[in-house]
C-alpha positions in Angstrom: 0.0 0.0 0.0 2.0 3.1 -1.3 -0.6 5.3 -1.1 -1.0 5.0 2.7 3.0 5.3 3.0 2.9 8.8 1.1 0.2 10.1 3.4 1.8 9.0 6.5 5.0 11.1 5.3 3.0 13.8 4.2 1.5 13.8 7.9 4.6 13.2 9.5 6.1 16.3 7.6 3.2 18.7 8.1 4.0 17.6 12.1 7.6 19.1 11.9 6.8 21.6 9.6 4.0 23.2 12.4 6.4 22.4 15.2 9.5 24.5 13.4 7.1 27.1 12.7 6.3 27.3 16.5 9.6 27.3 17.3 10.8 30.4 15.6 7.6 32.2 16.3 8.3 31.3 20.0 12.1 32.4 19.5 10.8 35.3 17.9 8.4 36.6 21.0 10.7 35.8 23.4 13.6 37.8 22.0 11.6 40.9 21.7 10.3 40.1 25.2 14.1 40.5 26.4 14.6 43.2 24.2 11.7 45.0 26.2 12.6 44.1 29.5 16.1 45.1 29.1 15.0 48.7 27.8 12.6 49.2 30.7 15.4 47.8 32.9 17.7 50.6 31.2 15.1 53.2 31.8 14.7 52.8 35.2 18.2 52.9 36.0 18.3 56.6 34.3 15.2 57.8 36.5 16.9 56.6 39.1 18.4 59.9 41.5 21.5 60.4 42.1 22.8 58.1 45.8 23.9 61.2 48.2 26.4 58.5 49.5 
């Protein structure tokens, strides 16, 4: 049965295909999550006043 072979492989790609895809997008939103922490990090540390000691 060939035909059943070529749809299991076309299933079995689709699978990695979707899980790469998550993969990046999840690489993606968590790089521009750091990004934005590290800014608001940064800006904080410039509001901070001057230490009198």
């Amino acid at each position: 049965m060939p035909g059943a072979d070529v749809s299991q492989a076309k299933e079995k790609a689709e699978g990695i295909r979707k899980s790469i895809e998550v993969t990046c997008f999840g690489t993606i939103v968590y790089g521009q999550t750091y990004r934005l922490t590290v800014s608001i990090l940064r800006l904080f540390r410039n509001m901070e006043p001057e230490k009198p000691w």
